[in-house]
CHARMM-style PDB file with segment names, atoms N, HN, CA, C and O in Angstrom:
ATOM      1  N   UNK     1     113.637 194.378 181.631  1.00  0.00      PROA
ATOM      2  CA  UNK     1     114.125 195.722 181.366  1.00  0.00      PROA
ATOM      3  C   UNK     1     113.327 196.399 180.263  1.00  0.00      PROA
ATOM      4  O   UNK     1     113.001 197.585 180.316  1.00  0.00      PROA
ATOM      5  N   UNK     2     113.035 195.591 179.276  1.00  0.00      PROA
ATOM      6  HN  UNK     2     113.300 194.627 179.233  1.00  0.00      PROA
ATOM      7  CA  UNK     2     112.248 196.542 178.211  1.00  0.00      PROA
ATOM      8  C   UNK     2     110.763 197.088 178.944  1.00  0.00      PROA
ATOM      9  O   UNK     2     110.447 198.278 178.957  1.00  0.00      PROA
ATOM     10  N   UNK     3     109.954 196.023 179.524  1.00  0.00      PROA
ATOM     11  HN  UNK     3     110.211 195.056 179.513  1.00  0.00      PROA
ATOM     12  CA  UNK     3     108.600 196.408 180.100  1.00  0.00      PROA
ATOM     13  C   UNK     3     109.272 197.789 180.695  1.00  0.00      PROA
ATOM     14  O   UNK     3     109.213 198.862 180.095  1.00  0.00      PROA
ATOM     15  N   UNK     4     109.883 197.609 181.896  1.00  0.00      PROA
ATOM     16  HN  UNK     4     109.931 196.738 182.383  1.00  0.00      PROA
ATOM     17  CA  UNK     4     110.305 198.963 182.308  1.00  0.00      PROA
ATOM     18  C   UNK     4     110.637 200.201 182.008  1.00  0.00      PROA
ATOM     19  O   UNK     4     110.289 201.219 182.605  1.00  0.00      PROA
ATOM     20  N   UNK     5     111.468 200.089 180.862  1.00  0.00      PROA
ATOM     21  HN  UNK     5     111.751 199.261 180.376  1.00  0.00      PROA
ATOM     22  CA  UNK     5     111.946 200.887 179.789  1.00  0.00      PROA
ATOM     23  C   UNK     5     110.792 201.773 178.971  1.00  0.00      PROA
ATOM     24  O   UNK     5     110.630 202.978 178.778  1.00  0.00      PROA
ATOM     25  N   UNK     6     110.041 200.514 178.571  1.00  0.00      PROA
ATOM     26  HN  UNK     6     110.173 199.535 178.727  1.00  0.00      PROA
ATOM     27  CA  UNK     6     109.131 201.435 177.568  1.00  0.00      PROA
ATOM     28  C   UNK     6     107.946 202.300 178.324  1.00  0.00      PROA
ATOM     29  O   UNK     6     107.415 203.343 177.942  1.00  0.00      PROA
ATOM     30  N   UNK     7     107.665 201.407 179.712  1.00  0.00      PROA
ATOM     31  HN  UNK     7     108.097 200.560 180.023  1.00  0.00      PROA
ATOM     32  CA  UNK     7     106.747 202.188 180.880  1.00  0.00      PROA
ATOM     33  C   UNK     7     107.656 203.743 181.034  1.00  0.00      PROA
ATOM     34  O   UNK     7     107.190 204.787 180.576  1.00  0.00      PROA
ATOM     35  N   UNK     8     108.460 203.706 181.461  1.00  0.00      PROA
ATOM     36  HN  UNK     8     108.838 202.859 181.833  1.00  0.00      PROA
ATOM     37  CA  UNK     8     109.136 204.911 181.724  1.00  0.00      PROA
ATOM     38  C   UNK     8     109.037 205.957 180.424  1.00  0.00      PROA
ATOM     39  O   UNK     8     108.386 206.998 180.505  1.00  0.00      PROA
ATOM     40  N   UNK     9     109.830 205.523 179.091  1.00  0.00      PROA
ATOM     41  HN  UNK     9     110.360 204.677 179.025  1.00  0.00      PROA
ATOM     42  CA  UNK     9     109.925 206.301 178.009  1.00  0.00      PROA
ATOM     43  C   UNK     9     108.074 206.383 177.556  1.00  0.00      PROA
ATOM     44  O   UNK     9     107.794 206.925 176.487  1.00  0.00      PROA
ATOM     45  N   UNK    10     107.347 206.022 178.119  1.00  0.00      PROA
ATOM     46  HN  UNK    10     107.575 205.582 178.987  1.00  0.00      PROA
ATOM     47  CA  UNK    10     105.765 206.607 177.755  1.00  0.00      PROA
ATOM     48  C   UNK    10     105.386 207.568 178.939  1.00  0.00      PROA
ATOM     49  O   UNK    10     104.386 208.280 178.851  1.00  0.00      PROA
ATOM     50  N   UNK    11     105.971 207.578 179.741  1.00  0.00      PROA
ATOM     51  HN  UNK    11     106.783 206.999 179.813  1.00  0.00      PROA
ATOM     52  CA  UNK    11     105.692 208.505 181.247  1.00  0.00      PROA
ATOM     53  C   UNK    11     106.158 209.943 180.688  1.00  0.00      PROA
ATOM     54  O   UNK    11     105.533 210.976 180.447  1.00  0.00      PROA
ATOM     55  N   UNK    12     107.822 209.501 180.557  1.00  0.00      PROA
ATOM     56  HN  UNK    12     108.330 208.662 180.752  1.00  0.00      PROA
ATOM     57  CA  UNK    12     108.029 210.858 179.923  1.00  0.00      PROA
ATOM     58  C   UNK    12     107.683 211.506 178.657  1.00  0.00      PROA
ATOM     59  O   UNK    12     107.745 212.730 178.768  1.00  0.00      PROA
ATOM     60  N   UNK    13     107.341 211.106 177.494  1.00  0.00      PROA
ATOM     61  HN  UNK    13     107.292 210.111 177.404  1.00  0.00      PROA
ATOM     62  CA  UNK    13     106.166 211.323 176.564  1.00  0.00      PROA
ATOM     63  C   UNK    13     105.572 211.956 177.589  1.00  0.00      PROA
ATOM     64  O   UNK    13     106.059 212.868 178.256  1.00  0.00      PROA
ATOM     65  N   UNK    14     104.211 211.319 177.739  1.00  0.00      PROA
ATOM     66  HN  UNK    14     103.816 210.578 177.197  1.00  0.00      PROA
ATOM     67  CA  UNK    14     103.344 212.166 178.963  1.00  0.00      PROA
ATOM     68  C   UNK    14     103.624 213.148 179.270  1.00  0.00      PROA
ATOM     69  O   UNK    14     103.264 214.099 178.576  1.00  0.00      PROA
ATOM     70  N   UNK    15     104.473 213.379 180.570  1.00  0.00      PROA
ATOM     71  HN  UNK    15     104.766 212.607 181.134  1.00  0.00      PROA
ATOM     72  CA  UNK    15     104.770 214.569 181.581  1.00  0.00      PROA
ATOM     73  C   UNK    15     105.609 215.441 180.677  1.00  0.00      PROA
ATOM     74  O   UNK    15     106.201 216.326 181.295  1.00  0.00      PROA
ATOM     75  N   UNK    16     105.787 215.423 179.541  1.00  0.00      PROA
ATOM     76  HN  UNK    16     105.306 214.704 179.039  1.00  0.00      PROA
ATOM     77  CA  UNK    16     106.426 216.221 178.635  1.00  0.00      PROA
ATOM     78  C   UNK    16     105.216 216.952 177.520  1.00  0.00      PROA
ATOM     79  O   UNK    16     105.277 218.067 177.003  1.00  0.00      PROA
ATOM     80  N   UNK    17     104.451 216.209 177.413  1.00  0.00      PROA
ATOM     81  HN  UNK    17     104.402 215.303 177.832  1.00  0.00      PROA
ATOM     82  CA  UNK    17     103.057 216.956 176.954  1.00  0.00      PROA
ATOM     83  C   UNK    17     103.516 216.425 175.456  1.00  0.00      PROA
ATOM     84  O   UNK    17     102.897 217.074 174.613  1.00  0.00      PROA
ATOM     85  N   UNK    18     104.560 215.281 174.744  1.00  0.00      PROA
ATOM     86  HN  UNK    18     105.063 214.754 175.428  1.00  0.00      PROA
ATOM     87  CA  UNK    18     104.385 215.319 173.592  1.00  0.00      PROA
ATOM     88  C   UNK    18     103.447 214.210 173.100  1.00  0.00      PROA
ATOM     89  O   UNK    18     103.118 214.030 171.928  1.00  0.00      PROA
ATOM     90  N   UNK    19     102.988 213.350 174.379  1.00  0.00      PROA
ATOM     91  HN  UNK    19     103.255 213.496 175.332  1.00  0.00      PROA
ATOM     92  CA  UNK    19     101.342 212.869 174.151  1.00  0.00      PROA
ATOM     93  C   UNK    19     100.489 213.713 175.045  1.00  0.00      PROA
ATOM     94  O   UNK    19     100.631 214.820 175.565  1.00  0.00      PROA
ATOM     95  N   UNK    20      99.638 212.885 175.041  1.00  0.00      PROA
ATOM     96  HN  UNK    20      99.522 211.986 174.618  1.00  0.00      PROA
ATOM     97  CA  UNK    20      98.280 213.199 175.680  1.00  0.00      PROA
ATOM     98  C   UNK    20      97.996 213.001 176.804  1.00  0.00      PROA
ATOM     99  O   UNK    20      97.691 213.707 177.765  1.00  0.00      PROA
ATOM    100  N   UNK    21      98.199 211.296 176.499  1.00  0.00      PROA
ATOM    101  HN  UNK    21      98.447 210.722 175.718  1.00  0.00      PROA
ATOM    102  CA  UNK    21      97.934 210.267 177.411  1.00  0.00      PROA
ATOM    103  C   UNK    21      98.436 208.904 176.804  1.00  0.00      PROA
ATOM    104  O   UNK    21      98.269 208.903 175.584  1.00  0.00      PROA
ATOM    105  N   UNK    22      98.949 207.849 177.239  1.00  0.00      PROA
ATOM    106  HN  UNK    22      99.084 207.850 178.229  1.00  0.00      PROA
ATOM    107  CA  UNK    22      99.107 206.815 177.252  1.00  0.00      PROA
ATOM    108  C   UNK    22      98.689 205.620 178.198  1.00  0.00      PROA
ATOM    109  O   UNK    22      98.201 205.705 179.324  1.00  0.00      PROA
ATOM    110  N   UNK    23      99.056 204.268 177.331  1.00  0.00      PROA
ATOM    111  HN  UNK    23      99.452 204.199 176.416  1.00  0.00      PROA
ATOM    112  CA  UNK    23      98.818 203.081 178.014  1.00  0.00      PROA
ATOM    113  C   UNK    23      99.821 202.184 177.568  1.00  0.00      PROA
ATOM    114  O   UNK    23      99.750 201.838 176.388  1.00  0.00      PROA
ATOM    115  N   UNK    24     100.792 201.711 178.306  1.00  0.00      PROA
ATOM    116  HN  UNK    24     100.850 201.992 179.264  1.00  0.00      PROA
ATOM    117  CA  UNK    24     101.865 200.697 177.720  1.00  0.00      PROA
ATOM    118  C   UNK    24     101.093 198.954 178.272  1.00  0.00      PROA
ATOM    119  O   UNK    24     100.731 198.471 179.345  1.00  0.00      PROA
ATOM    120  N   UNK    25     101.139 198.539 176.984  1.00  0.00      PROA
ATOM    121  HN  UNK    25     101.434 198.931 176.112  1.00  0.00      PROA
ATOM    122  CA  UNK    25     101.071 196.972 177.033  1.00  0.00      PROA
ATOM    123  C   UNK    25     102.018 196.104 177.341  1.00  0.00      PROA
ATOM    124  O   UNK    25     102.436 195.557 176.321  1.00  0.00      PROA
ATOM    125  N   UNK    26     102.654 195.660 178.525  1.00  0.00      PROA
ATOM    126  HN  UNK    26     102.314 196.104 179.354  1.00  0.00      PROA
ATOM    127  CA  UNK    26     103.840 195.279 178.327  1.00  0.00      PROA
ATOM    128  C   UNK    26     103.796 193.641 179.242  1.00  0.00      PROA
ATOM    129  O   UNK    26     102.706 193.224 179.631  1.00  0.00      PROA
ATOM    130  N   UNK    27     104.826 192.996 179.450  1.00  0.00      PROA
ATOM    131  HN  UNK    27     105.712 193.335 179.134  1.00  0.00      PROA
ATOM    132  CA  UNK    27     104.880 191.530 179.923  1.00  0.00      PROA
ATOM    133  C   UNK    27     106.007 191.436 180.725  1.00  0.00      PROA
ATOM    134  O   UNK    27     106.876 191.882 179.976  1.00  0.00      PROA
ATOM    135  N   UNK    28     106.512 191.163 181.690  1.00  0.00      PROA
ATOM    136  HN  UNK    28     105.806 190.801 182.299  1.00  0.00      PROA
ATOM    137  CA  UNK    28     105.540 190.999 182.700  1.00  0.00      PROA
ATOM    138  C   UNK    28     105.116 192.822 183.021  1.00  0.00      PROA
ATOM    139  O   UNK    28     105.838 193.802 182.837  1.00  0.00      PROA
ATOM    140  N   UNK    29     103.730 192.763 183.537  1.00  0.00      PROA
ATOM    141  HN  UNK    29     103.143 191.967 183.687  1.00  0.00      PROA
ATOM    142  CA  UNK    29     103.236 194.116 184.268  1.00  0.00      PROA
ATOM    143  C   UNK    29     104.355 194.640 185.155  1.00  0.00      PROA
ATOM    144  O   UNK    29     104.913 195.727 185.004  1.00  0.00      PROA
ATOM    145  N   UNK    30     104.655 193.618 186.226  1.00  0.00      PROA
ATOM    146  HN  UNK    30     104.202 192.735 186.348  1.00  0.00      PROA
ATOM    147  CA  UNK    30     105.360 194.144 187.677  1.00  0.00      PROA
ATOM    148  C   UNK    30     104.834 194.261 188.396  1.00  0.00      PROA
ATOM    149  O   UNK    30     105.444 194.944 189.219  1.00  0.00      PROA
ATOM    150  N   UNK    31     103.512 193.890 188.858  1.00  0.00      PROA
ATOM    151  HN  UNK    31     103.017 193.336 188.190  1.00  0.00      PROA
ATOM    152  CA  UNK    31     102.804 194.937 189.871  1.00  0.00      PROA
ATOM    153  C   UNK    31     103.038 193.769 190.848  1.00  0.00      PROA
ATOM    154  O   UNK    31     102.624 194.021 191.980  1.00  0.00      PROA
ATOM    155  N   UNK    32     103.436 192.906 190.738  1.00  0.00      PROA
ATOM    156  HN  UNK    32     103.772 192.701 189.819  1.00  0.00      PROA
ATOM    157  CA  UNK    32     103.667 192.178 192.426  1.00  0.00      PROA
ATOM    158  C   UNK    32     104.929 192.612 192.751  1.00  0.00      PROA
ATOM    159  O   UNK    32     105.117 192.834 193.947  1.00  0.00      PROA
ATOM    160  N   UNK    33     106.139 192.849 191.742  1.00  0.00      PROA
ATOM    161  HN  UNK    33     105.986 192.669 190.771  1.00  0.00      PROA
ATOM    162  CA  UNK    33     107.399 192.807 192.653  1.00  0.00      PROA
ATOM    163  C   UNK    33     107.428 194.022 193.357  1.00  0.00      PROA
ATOM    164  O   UNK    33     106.813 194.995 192.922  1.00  0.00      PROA
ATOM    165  N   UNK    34     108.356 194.090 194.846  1.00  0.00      PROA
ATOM    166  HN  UNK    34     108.856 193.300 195.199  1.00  0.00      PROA
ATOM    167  CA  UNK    34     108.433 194.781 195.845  1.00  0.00      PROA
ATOM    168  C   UNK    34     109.761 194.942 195.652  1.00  0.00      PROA
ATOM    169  O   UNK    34     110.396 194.037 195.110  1.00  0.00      PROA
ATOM    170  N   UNK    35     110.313 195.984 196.019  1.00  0.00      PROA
ATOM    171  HN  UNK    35     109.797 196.718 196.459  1.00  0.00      PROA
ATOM    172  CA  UNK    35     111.841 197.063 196.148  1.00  0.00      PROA
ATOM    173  C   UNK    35     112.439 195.672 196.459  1.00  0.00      PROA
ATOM    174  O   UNK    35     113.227 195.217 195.630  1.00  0.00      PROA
ATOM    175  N   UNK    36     112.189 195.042 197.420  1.00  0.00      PROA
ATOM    176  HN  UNK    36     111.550 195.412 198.094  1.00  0.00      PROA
ATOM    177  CA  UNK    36     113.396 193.815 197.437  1.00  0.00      PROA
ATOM    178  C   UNK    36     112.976 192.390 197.390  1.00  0.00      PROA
ATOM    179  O   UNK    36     113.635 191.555 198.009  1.00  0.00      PROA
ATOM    180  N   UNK    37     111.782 192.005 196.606  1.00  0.00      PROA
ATOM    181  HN  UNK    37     111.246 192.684 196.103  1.00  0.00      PROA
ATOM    182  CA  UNK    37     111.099 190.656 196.597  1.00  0.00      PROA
ATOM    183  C   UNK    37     110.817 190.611 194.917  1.00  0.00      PROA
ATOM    184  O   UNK    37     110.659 191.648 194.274  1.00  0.00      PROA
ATOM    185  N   UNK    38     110.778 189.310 194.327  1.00  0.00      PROA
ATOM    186  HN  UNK    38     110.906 188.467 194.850  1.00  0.00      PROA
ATOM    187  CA  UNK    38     110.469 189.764 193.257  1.00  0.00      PROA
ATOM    188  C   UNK    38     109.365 188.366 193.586  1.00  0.00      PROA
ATOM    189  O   UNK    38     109.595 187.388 194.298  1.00  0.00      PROA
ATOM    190  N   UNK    39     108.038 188.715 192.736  1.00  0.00      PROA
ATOM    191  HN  UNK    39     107.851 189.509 192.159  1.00  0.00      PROA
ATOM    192  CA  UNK    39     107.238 187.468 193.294  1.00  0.00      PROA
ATOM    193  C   UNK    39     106.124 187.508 191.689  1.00  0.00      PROA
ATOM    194  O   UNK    39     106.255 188.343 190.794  1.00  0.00      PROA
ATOM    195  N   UNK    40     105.356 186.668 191.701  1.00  0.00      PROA
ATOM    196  HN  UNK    40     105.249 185.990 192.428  1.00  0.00      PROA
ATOM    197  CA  UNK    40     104.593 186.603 190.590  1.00  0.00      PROA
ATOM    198  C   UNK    40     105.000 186.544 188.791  1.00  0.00      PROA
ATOM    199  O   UNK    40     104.334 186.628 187.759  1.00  0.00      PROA
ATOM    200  N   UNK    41     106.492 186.350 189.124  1.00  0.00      PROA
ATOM    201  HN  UNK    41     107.033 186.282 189.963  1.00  0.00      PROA
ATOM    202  CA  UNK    41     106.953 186.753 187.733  1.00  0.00      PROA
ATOM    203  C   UNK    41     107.039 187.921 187.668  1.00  0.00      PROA
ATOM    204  O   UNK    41     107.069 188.433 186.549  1.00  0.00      PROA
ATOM    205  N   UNK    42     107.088 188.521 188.529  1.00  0.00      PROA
ATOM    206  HN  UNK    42     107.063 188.106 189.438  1.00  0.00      PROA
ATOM    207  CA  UNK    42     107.607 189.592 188.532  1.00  0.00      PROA
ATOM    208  C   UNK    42     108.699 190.344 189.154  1.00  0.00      PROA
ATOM    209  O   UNK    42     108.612 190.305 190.382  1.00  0.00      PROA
ATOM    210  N   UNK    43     109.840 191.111 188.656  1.00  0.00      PROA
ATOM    211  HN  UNK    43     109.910 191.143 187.659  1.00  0.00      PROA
ATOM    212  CA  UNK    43     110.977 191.170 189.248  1.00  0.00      PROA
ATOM    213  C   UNK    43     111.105 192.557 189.107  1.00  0.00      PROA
ATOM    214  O   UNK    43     112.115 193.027 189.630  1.00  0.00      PROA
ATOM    215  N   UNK    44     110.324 193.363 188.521  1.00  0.00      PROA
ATOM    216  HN  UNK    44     109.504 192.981 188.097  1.00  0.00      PROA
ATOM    217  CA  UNK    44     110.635 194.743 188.154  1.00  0.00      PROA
ATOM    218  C   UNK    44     109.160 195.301 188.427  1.00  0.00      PROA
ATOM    219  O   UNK    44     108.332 194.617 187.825  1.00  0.00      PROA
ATOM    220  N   UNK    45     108.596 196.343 189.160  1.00  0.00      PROA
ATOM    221  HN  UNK    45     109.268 196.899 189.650  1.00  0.00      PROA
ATOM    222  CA  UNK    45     107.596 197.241 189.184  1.00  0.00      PROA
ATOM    223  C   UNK    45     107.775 198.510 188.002  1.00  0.00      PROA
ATOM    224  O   UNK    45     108.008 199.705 188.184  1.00  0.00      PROA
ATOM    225  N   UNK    46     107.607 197.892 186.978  1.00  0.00      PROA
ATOM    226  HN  UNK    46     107.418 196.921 186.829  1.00  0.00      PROA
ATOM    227  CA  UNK    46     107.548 199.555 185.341  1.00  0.00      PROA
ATOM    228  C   UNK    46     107.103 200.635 186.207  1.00  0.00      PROA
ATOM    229  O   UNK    46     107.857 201.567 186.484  1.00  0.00      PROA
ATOM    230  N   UNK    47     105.739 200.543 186.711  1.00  0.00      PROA
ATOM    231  HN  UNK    47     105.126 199.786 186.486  1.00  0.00      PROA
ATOM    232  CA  UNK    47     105.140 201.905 187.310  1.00  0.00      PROA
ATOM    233  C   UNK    47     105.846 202.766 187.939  1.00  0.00      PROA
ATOM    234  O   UNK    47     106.053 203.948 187.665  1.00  0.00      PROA
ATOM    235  N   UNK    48     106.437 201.744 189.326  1.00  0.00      PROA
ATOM    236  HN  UNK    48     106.268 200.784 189.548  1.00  0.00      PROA
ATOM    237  CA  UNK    48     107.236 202.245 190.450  1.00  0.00      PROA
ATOM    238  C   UNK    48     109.060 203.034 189.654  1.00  0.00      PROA
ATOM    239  O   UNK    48     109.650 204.049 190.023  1.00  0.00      PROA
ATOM    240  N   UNK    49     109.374 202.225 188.739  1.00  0.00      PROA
ATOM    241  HN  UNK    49     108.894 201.400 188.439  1.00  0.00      PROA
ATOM    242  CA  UNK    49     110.541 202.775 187.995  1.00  0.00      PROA
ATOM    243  C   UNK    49     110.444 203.917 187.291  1.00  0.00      PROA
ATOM    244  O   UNK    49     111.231 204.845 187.104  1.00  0.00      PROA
ATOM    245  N   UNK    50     109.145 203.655 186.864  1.00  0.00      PROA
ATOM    246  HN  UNK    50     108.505 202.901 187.015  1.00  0.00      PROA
ATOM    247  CA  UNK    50     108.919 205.197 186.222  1.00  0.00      PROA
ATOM    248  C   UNK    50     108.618 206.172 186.555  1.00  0.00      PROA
ATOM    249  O   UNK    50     108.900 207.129 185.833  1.00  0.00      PROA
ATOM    250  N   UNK    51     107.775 206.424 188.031  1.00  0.00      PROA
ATOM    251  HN  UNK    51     107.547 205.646 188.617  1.00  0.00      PROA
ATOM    252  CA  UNK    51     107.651 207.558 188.603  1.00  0.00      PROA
ATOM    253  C   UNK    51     108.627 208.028 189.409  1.00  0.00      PROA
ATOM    254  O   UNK    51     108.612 209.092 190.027  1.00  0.00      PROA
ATOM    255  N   UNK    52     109.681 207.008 189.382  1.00  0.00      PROA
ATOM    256  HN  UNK    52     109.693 206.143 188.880  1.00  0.00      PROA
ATOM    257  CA  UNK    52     110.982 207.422 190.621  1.00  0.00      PROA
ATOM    258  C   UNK    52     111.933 208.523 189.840  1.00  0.00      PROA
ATOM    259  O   UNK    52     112.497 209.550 190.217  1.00  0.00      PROA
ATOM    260  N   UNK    53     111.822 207.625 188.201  1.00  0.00      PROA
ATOM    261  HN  UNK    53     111.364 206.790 187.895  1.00  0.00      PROA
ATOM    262  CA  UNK    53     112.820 208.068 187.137  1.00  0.00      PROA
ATOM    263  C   UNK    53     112.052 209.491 186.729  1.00  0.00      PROA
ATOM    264  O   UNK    53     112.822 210.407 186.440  1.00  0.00      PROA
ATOM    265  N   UNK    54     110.989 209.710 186.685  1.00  0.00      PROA
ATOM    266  HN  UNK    54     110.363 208.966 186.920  1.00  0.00      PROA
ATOM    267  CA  UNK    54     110.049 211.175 186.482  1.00  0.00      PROA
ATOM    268  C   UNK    54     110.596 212.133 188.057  1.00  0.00      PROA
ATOM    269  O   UNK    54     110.802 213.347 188.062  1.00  0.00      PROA
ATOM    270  N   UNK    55     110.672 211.649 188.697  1.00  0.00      PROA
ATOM    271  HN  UNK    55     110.506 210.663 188.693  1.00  0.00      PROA
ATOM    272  CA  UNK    55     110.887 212.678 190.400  1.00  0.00      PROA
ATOM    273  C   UNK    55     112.402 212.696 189.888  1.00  0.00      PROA
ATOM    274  O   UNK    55     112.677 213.882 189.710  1.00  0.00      PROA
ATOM    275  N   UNK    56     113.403 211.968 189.603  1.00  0.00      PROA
ATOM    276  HN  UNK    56     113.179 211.004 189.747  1.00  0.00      PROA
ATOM    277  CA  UNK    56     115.131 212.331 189.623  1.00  0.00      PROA
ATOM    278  C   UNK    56     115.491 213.163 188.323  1.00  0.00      PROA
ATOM    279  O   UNK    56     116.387 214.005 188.263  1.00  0.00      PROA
ATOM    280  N   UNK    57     114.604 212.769 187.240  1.00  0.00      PROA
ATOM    281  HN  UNK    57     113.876 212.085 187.288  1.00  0.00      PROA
ATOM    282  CA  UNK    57     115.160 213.152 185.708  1.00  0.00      PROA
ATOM    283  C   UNK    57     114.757 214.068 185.637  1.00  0.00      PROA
ATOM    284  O   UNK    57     115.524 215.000 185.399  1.00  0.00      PROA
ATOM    285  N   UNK    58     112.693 214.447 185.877  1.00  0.00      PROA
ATOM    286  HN  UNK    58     112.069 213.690 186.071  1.00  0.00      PROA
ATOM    287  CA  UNK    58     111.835 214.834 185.371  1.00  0.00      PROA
ATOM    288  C   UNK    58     111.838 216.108 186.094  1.00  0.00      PROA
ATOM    289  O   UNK    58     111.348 217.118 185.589  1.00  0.00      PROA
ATOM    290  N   UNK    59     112.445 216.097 187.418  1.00  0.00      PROA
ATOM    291  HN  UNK    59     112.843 215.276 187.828  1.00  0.00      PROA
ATOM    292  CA  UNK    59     112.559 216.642 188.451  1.00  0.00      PROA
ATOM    293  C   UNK    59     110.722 217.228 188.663  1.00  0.00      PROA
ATOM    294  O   UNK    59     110.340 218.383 188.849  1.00  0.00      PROA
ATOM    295  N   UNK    60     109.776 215.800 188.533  1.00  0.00      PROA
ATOM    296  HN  UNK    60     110.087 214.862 188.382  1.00  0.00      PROA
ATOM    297  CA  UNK    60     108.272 216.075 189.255  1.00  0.00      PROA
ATOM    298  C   UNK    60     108.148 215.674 190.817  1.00  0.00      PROA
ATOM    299  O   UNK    60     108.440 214.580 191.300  1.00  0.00      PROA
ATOM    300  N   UNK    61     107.681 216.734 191.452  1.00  0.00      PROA
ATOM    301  HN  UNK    61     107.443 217.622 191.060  1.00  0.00      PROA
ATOM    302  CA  UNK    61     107.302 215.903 192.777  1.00  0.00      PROA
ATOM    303  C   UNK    61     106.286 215.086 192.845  1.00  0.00      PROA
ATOM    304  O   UNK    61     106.245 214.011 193.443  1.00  0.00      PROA
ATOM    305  N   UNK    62     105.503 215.570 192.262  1.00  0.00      PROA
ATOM    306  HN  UNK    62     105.536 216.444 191.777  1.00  0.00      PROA
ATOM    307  CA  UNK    62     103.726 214.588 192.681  1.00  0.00      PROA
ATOM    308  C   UNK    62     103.537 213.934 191.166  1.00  0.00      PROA
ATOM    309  O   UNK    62     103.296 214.589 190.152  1.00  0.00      PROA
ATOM    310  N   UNK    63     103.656 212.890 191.223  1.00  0.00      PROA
ATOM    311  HN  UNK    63     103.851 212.359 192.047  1.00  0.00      PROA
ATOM    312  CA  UNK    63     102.959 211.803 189.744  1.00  0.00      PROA
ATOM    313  C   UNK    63     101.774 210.782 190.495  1.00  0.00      PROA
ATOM    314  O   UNK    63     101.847 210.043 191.477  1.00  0.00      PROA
ATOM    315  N   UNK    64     100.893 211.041 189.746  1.00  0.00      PROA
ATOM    316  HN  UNK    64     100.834 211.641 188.949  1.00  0.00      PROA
ATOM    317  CA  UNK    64      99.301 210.384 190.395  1.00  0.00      PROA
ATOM    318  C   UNK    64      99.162 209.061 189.207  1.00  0.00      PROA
ATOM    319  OT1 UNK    64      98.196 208.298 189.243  1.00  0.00      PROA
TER     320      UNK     64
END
């Protein structure tokens, strides 16, 4: 939850313009787990949480 957490709370930073740009260092990454698999040590996708949470909160359509 924190990897996720802090991926997200640096997204919105970002898309809020009160950075620039960012890069979160975090453990595990996520990038293997899938919506319903969790694999590699990984059980949470940060990226995927954070651009879902930017489209519902942020109300963005397109995050690249």
């Amino acid at each position: 939850r924190w990897a996720a957490g802090s991926v997200t709370d640096l997204a919105f930073k970002v898309a809020s313009r009160e950075l620039k740009n960012g890069f979160a260092v975090v453990r595990p990454p996520g990038h293997h787990a899938d919506p319903s698999t969790a694999m590699g040590f990984c059980f949470f996708n940060s990226v995927a949480i954070a651009a879902r949470q930017l489209q519902h909160k942020g109300k963005l359509s397109k995050i690249l």
